[in-house]
C-alpha positions as CSV (number, residue, x, y, z in Angstrom):
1,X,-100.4,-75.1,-65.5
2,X,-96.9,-75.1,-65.5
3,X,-95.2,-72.8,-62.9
4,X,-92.8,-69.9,-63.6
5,X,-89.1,-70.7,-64.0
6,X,-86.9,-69.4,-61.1
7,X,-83.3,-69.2,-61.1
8,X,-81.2,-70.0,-58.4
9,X,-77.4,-68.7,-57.6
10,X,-75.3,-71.5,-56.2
11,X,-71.6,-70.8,-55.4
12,X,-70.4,-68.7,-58.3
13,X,-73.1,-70.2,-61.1
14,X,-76.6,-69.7,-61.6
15,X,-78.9,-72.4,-62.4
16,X,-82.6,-71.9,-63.6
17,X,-85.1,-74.2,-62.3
18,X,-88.0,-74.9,-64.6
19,X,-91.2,-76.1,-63.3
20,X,-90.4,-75.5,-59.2
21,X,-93.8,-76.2,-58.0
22,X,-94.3,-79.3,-59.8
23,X,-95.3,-82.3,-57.0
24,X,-91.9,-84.9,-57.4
25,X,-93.2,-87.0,-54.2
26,X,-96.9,-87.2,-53.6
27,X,-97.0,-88.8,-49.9
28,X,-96.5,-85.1,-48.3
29,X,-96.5,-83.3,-51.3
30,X,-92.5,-82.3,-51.9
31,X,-92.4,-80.8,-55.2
32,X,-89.0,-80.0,-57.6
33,X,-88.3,-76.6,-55.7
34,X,-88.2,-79.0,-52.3
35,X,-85.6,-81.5,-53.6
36,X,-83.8,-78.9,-54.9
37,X,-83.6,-77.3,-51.4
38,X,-83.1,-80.1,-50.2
39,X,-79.5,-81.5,-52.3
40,X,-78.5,-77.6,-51.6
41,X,-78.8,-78.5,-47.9
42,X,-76.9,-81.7,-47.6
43,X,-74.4,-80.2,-50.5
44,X,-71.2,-80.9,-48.7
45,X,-72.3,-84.9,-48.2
46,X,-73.4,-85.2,-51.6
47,X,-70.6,-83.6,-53.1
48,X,-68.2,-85.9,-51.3
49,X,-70.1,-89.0,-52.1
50,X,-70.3,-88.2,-55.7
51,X,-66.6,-86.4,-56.2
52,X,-65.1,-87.5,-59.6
53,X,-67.2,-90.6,-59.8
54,X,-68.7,-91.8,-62.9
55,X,-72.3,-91.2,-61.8
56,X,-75.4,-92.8,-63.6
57,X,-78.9,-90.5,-63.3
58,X,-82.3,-92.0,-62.4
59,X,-84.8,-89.1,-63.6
60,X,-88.7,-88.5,-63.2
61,X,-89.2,-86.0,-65.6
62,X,-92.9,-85.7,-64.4
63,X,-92.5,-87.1,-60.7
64,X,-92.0,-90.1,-58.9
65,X,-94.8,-91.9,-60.0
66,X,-94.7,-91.6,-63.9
67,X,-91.6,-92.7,-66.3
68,X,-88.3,-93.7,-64.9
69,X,-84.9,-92.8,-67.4
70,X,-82.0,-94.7,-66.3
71,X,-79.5,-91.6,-68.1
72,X,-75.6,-92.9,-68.5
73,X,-75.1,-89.9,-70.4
74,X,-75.0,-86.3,-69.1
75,X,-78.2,-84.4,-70.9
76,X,-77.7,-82.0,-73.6
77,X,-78.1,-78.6,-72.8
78,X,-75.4,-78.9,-70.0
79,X,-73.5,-76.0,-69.3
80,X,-69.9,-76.1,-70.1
81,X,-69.1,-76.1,-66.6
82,X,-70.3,-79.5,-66.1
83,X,-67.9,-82.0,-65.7
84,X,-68.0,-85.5,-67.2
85,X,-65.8,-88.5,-67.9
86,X,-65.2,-90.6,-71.0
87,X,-66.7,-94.3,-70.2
88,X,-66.2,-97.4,-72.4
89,X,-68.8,-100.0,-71.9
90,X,-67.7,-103.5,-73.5
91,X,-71.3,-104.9,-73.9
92,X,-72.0,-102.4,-76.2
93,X,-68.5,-101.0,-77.3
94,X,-70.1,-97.5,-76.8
95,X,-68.4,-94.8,-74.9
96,X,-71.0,-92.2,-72.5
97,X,-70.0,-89.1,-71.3
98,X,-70.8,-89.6,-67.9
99,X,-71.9,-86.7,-65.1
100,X,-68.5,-86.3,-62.6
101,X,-69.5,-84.1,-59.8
102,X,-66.6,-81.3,-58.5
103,X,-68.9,-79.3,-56.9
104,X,-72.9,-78.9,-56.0
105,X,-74.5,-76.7,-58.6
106,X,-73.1,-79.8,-61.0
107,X,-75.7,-81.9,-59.0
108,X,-78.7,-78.8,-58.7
109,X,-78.2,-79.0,-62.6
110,X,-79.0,-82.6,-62.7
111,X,-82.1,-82.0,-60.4
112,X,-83.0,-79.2,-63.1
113,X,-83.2,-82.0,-65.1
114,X,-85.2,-83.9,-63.2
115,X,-82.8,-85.9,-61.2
116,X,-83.5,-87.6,-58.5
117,X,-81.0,-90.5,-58.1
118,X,-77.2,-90.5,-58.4
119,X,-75.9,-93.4,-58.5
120,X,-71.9,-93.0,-58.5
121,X,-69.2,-95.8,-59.7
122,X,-66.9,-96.9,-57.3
123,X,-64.2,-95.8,-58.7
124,X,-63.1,-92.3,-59.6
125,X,-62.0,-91.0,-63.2
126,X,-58.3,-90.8,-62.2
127,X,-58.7,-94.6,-62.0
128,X,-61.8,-95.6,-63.5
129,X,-60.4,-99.6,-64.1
130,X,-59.7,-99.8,-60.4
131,X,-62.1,-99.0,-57.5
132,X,-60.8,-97.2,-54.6
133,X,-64.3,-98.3,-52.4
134,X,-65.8,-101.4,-51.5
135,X,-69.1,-101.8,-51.1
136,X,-71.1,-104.4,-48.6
137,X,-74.9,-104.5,-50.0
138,X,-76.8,-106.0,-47.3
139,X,-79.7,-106.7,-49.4
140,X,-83.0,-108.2,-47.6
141,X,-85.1,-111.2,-49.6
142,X,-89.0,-110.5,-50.3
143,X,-89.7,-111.5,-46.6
144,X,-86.6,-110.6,-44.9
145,X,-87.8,-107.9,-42.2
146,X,-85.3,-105.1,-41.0
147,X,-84.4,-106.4,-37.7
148,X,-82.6,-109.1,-39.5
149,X,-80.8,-106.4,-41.4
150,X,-80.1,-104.8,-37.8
151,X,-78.7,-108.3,-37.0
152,X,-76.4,-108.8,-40.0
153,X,-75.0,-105.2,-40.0
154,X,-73.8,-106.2,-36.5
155,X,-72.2,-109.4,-38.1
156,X,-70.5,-107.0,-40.6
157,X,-69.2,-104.5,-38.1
158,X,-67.6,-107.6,-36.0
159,X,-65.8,-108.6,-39.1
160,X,-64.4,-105.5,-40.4
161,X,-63.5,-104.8,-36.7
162,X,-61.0,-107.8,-36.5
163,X,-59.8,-107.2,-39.9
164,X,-58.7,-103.3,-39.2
165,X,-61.1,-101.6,-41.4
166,X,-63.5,-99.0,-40.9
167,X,-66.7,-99.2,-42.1
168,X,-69.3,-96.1,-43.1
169,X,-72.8,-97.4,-43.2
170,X,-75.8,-95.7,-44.2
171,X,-79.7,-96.9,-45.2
172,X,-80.4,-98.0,-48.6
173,X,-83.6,-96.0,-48.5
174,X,-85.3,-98.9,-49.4
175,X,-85.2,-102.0,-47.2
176,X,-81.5,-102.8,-46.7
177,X,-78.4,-101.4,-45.7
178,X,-74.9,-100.2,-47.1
179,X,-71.3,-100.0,-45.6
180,X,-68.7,-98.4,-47.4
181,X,-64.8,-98.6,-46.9
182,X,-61.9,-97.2,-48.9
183,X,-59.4,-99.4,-50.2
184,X,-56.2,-98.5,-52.6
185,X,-57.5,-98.3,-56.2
186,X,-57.3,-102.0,-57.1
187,X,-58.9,-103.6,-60.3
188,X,-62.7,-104.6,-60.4
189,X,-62.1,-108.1,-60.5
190,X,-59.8,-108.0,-57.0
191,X,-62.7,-106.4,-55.4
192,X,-65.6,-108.6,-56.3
193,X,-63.4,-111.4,-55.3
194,X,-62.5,-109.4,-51.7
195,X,-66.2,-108.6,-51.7
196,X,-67.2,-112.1,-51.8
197,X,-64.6,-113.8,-49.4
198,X,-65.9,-110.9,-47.2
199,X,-69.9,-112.2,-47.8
200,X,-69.1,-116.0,-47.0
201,X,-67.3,-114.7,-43.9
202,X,-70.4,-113.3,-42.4
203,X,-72.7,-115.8,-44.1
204,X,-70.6,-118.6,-41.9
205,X,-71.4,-116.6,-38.9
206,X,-74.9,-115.7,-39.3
207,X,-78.3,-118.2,-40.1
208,X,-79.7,-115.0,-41.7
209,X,-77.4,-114.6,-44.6
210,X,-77.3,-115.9,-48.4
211,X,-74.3,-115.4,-50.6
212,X,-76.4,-118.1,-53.3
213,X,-75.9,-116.3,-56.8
214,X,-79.4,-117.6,-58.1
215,X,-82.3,-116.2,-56.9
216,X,-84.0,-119.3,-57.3
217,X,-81.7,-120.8,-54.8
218,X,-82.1,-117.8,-52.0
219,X,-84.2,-118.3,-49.1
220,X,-86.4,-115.5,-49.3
221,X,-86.4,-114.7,-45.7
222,X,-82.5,-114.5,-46.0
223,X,-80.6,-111.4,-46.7
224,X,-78.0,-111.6,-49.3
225,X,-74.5,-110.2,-49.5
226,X,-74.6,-108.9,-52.9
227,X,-71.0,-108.9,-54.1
228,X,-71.9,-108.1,-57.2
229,X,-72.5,-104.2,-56.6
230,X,-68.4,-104.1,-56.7
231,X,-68.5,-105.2,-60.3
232,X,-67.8,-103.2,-62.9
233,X,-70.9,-100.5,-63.9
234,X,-73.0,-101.4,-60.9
235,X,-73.7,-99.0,-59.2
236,X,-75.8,-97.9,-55.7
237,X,-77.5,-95.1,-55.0
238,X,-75.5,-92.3,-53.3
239,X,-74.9,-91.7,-49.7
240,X,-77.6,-88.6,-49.2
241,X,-79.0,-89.6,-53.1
242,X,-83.0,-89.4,-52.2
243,X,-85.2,-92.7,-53.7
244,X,-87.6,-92.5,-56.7
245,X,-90.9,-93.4,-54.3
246,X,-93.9,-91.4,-53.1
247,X,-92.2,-90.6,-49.6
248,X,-88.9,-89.3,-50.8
249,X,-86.8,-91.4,-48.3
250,X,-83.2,-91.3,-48.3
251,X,-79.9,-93.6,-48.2
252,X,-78.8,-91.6,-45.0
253,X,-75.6,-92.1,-43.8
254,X,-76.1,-93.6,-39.9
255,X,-73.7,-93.8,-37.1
256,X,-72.7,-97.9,-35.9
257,X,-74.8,-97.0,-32.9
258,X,-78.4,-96.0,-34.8
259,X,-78.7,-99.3,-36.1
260,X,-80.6,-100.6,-33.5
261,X,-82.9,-97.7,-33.5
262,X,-83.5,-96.2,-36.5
263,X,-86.0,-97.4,-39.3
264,X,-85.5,-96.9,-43.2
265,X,-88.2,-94.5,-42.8
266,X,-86.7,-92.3,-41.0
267,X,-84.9,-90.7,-43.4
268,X,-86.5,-88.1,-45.9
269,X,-85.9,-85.4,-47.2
270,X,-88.1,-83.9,-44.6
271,X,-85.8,-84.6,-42.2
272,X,-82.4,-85.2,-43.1
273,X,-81.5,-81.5,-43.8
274,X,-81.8,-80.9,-40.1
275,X,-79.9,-84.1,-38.9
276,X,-77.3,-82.9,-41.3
277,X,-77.3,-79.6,-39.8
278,X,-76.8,-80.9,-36.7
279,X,-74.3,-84.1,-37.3
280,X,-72.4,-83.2,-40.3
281,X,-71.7,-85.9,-42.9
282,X,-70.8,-89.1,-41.1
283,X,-69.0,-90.2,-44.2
284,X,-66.8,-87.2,-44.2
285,X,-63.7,-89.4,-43.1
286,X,-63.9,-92.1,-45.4
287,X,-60.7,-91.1,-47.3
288,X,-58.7,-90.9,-44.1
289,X,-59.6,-94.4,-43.1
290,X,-58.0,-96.8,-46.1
291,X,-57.7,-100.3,-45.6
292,X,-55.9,-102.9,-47.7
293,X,-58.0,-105.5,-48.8
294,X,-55.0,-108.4,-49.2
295,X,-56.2,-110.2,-46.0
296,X,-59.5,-110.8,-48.0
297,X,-58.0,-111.4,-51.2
298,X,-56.4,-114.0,-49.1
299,X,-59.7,-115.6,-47.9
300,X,-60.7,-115.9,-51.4
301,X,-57.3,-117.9,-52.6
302,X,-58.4,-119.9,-49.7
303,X,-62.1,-120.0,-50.2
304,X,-61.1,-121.3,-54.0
305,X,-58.3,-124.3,-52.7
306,X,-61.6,-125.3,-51.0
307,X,-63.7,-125.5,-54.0
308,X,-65.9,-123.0,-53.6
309,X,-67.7,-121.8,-56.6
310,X,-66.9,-119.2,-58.5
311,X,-69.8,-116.9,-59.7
312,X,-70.3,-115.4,-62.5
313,X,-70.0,-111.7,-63.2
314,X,-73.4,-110.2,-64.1
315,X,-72.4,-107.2,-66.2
C-alpha cells in the first residue's frame, strides 16, 4: 500500500513528497523520505557541485533494484521555479531542456521524482561549449583492488603538486576515485587533450596505470585514467550524488590525507550527513583555486611530436 503524500517546506518553496515510506535502498532499509533527508542535509555541497551545470538524472522510480531511467530532460510536472538549460546534442540534432540547479529544493524536486543520481556536465550554462573543471577518473579494471587506487591517487596528487594545481578528490561510490580542479572555461576538445597528457604522465610513473583506449587492450588488474569523462556529454556522478545500489553509498568528497584510510564503503548516506555536519564541504574552495591548464596542453603538443596516438572521442 502506497504511503500518504507529505509535503515538505524547503527555503521559501514547498515540495510534496509522494510515496515517503517507499524502501529506495534495501541493505538497511533507507526509504524515499531518508534520501530526501538526506540531499536536505548535505544541501550546501550538493548545491555547489551541481550550480548551473547541465545535470543528467538517473531515477528508480520503484527503488534501487528495479528499472533504471537515464533522464536528459527535466520531468514534466516541474514547477516553474525549476531551472533548466537549452542543450544541443549533435548525435541526434535534438535539443533537452536540461535540470540546472540554483538552489536545493530544485534537487528535493528531482528526488520527488525519484532521483537518485545527478550527474552534472563540466561546464556551466554561461559556457556550456567550454568546461571550466577537469576531471581525473581513476577508474579500477575488473580485478583492480582499492589499494592500488590508494596508490595511484598518490601518483596524481604528486603531479598536480609540481604543476601548481589543486586538486579536490572524493570517492566514486563505487570502486574508484575522482579529483576535481577548476580551470578557465576552455573548449572540450583542450580538455580531453589536457586530460590525457595529464593520464600518460602518471601512467609513466606508476606500473598500476592504463591510459589503453580499448578495453581489450587493458590489463584488468590496471586502473585506467579515463580521459574521456572530459569529453563532451559525459558526465560523473556528483560530489555528495548517492549511487543507485542496495547500500546507498556515496561519492564523498575526502580530504588528501583519508586516502589511506578510508574505504568506498564508508560513505552512505547513513553517515555522511554527520561527517558533513562536522567537516563542511571539502569542495567548497574549488572556485578559489583555478589553475591554467597550458602547461598540460603543452605535454600533449609534446606527447603528439612523439607519435603518440590520438584516441578517439567516444561521444
Amino acid at each position: 500500500m502506497a504511503s500518504k503524500a507529505i509535503e515538505l517546506e524547503v527555503d521559501d518553496k514547498v515540495v510534496r513528497v509522494s510515496n515517503p515510506d517507499r524502501v529506495y535502498f534495501p541493505a538497511r532499509g533507507e526509504t524515499k523520505l531518508d534520501l530526501v533527508e538526506y540531499y536536505l542535509a548535505v544541501g550546501d555541497g550538493i548545491v555547489n557541485a551541481l550550480r548551473e551545470r547541465p545535470c543528467m538524472l538517473q531515477r528508480f522510480p520503484t527503488g534501487v533494484t528495479g528499472e533504471k531511467v537515464h533522464q536528459k530532460r527535466l520531468p514534466k510536472g516541474a514547477p516553474p521555479w525549476m531551472d533548466t538549460v537549452e542543450v544541443f546534442f549533435p548525435r541526434w540534432k535534438r535539443t533537452a531542456d536540461e535540470l540546472c540547479v540554483t538552489e536545493i529544493a530544485q534537487v528535493i524536486w528531482a528526488v520527488q521524482m525519484s532521483t537518485v543520481e545527478f550527474h552534472p556536465w563540466n561546464s556551466r550554462r554561461g559556457h556550456l561549449e567550454e568546461p571550466d573543471e577537469w576531471r581525473i577518473d581513476l577508474d579500477p579494471g575488473p580485478e583492480c583492488d582499492w589499494a592500488t587506487v590508494q596508490r595511484v591517487t598518490h601518483v596524481v596528487h604528486e603531479v598536480l603538486d609540481e604543476l601548481g594545481a589543486t586538486g579536490f578528490p572524493k570517492t566514486s561510490g563505487g570502486k574508484g576515485l575522482h579529483v576535481y580542479v577548476r580551470i578557465p572555461p576552455h573548449p572540450f576538445a583542450d580538455v580531453r587533450r589536457a586530460a590525457l597528457a595529464f593520464a600518460r604522465e602518471v601512467e609513466r610513473r606508476s606500473p598500476d596505470v592504463t591510459t589503453a583506449w580499448w578495453r581489450k587492450d587493458r590489463d584488468p588488474a590496471a586502473l585506467f585514467v579515463d580521459y574521456n569523462q572530459n569529453a563532451r556529454d559525459h558526465t560523473i556522478a556528483a560530489a555528495y550524488s548517492v549511487r543507485g545500489n542496495p547500500e546507498a553509498t556515496v561519492s564523498a568528497p575526502v580530504a588528501w590525507e583519508e586516502v589511506d584510510r578510508c574505504e568506498p564503503g564508508d560513505f552512505t548516506i547513513a553517515t555522511v550527513p554527520e561527517r558533513f555536519a562536522r567537516l563542511g564541504d571539502l569542495h567548497a574552495g574549488i572556485d578559489d583555486a583555478v589553475f591554467d591548464p597550458a602547461p598540460l596542453l603543452e605535454w600533449a603538443d609534446r606527447d603528439a611530436a612523439e607519435g603518440a596516438e590520438v584516441p578517439p572521442v567516444d561521444d
